[in-house]
N, C-alpha and C positions, 0 to 999 in steps of 0.2 A: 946466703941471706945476709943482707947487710944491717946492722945497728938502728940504721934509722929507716928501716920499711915499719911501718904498723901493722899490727895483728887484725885480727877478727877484734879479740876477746882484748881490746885498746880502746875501740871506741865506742860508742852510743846507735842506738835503731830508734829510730821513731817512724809513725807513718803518718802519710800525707792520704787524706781520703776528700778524695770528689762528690762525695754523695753522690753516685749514678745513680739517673734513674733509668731501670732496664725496660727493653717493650713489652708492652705487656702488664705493665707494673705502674704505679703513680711515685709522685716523690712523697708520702706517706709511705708507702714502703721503703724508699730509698733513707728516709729519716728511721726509721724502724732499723735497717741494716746497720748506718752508720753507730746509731747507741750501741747495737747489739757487738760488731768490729770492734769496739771500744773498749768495750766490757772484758772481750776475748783478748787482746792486745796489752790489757794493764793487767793480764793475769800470767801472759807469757810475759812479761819482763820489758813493752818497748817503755822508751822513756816521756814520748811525746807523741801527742793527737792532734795534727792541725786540719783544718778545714779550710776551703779558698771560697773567695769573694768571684763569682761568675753571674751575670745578668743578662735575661733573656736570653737562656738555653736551655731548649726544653731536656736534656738531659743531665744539669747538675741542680740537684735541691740545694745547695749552699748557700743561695742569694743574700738572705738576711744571716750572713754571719757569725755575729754578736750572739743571734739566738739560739744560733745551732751550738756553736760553744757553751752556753748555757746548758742546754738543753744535754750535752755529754759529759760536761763538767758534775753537773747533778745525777748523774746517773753510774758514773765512776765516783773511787777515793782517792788514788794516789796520783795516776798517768795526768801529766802537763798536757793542760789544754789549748789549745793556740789557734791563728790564723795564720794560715800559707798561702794568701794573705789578705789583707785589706787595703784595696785599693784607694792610696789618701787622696789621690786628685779627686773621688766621686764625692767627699765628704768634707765637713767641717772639720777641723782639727778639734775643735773642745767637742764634738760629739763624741768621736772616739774617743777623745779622752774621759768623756765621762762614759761611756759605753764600758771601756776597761776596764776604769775603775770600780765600777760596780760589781764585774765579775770578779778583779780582786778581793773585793770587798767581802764576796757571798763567797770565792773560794781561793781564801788565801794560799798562796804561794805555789798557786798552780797555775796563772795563767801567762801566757806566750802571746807576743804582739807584734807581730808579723806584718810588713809594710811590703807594698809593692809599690811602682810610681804607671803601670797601665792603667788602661779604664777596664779591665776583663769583661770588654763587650763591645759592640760596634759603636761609632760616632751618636747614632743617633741614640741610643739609649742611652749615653754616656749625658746626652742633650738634656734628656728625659730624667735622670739622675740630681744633674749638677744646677738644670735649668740654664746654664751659659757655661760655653766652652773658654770662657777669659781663662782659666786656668787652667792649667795640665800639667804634666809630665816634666815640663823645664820649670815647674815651681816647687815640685818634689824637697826640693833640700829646703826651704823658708819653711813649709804647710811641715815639713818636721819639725825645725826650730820651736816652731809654734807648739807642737803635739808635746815635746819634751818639756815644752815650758810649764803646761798645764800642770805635771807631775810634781815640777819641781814646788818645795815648798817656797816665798813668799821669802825674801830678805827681809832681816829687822828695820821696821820703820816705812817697808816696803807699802804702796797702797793700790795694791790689783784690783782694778776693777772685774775682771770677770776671771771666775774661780771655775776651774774642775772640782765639783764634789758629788761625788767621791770620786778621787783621781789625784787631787792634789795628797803631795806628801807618802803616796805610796812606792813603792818598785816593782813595776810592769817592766820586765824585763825585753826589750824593743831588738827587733830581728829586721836589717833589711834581705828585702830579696830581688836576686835576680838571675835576668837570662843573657847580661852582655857585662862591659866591663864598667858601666856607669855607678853601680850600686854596689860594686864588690868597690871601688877605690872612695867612695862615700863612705861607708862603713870603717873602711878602714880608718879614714881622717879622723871620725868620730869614735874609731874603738871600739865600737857594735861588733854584733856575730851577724853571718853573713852566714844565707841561705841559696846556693845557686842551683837551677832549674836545669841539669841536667838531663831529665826524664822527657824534655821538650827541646830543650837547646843544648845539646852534646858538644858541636863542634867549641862553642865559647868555653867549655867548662876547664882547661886548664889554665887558656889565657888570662880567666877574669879570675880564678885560684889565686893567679901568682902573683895579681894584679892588687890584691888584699892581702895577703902575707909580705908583699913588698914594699909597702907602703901603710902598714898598721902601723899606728901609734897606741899605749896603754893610754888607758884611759882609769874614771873612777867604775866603769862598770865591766873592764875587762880588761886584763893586765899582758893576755895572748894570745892571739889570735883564734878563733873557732870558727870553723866553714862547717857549716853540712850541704850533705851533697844530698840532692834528689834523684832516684833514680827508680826505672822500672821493673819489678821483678814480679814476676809471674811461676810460681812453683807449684809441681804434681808428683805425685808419684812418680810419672814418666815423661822421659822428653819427651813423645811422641802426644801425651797428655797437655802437657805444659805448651807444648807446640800450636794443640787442637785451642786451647783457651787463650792464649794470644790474637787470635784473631780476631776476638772482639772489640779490644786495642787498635789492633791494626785499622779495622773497621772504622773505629773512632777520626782516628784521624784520618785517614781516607776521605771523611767526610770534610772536615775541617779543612782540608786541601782544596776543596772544590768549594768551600763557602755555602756547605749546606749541612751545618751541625741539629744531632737529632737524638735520640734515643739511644742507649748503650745497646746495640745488637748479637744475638744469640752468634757462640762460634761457630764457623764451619772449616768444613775439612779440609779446604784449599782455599788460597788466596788468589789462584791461579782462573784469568780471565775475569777479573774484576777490577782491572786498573792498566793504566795504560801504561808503555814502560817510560815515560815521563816524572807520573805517580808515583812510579814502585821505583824508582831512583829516589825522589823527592820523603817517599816515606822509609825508605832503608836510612839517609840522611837523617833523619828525625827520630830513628828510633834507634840509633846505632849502639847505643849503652843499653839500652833496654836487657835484662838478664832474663832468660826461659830457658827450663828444664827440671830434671827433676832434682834430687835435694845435691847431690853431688856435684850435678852442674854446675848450680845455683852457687853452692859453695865456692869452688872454685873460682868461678867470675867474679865473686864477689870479693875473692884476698885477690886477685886481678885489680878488677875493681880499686880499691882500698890503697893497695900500693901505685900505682898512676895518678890519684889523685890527692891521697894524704889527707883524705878527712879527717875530720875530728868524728861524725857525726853521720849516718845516712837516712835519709826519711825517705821510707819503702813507698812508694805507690804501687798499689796493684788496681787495675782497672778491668775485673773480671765478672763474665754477667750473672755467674747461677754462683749466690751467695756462701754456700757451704764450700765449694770451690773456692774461693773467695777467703773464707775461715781458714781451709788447708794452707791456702798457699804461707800463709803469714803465720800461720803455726809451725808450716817447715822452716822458714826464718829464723822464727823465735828458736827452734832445735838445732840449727847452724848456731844462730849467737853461744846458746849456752855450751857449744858441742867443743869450743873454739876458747 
């Protein structure tokens, strides 16, 4: 072992939750699960709880964000609450910024503000969203400018006409995220932490790594670099368990291949004869980092894991249907972290 591989027991766990909603189930349950994941999670040690911005899909309760953060923020004490993330092209920048702020406000020094530059939804709902597509994705770096500005307080003699408040003058500590190398070399310029989407786009995840450690500048809100990495993990007692509830996962995306996203579906026993070998290339592709088995596995892949990518940080997604399952996996985590 060389000097500079990282440990387990080096860096930080947080997780990333979708709110699924399972079949069978409403997103009322699916908000019920996520407080309750919350609750379990700031008890086991992770450090952070984000939720992501997704619109018109009937299997993530996330939509309204701001609220759901709210909403686990209050029902937790310590665990960083955050967005993975908020998509700025759908919104006003001084909305967020006052959205933030207010959760600053009601829960200081807990809250995480998490940027992506997608619409996390198709054209027309984005339509539906924004009302005009004049803006998007290539305006991502201004509609920042803008959202940072909000924060900032006011120079002497300054005369702003339009104020974030509550927003102005606080520190919302601002995360970008991504799945290619646009937002890892943004972050960098700016000296952000940088969140990349491994759990969906694997093959980018070392390029756009190396693409923000090579090109970070210190800044006033962070002096060295910090990547988390997102990734899938799914943990059982047994591989052959961990194996069986992966499939719900799989399923998931399966569907999203095909353009017909839906309900988090019950595991089964085989994935075998349920996709064509097109598919099952295209989702082997997508899920390649993906970690399953049981806690040994898990472990393993994950100082694997750890040292090929050199986090600082990894936010666990687990996207598992039957919720106690669900609790396990992220409690065998939590007993990797502290084991380590």
């Amino acid at each position: 072992m060389t000097t500079n591989e990282k440990q387990l027991n080096e860096i930080l766990f947080s997780v990333l939750d979708l709110a699924p909603v399972i079949e069978g189930a409403t997103p009322a349950d699916a908000l019920r699960n996520t407080l309750d994941l919350a609750q379990h999670v700031e008890k086991w040690g992770y450090n952070r709880y984000w939720v992501a911005e997704h619109h018109n899909m009937a299997g993530i309760a996330s939509s309204a964000t701001s609220v759901v953060i709210g909403h686990v923020a209050a029902g937790t004490s310590r665990i960083r609450v955050g967005s993975g993330g908020i998509m700025l092209p759908n919104h006003a920048p001084l909305v967020i910024a006052e959205q933030f702020g207010t959760l600053e406000t009601l829960f200081p020094g807990r809250i995480d503000l998490g940027l992506g530059r997608a619409p996390g939804t198709d054209q027309v709902t984005a339509h539906a969203l924004r009302r005009t597509l004049q803006s998007g994705a290539d305006d991502f770096p201004e509609q920042l400018e803008e959202l940072r500005t909000y924060f900032t307080p006011p120079a002497e003699g300054e005369n702003r006409r339009v104020r974030a408040i509550p927003g102005e003058g606080l520190k919302v500590p601002i995360w970008l995220l991504g799945s290619s190398g646009f937002s890892a070399r943004l972050s960098a310029q700016l000296g952000l932490p940088f969140a990349f989407a491994s759990h969906f786009s694997p093959e980018n995840t070392i390029p756009a790594l190396d693409l923000y450690r090579r090109f970070f500048q210190p800044s006033d809100e962070l002096e060295t670099p910090h990547a988390m990495v997102g990734v899938n993990v799914i943990a059982a007692d047994t591989d052959e368990e961990a194996n069986r509830l992966a499939t719900s996962l799989q399923q998931q995306f399966l569907n999203l291949i095909r353009n017909t996203p839906g309900l988090l579906k019950p595991p089964v026993d085989s994935m075998e004869g349920l996709m064509s070998p097109y598919e099952e290339a295209i989702l082997h592709k997508q899920l390649s980092t993906s970690i399953i088995g049981s806690k040994e596995t898990v472990e393993r892949k994950l100082k694997e894991f750890v040292q090929e990518t050199k986090a600082d940080e990894l936010m666990i997604h687990g996207q598992i249907y039957d919720h106690k399952a669900r609790l396990r996996s992220f409690e065998i985590v939590s007993e990797i972290m502290r084991a380590n």
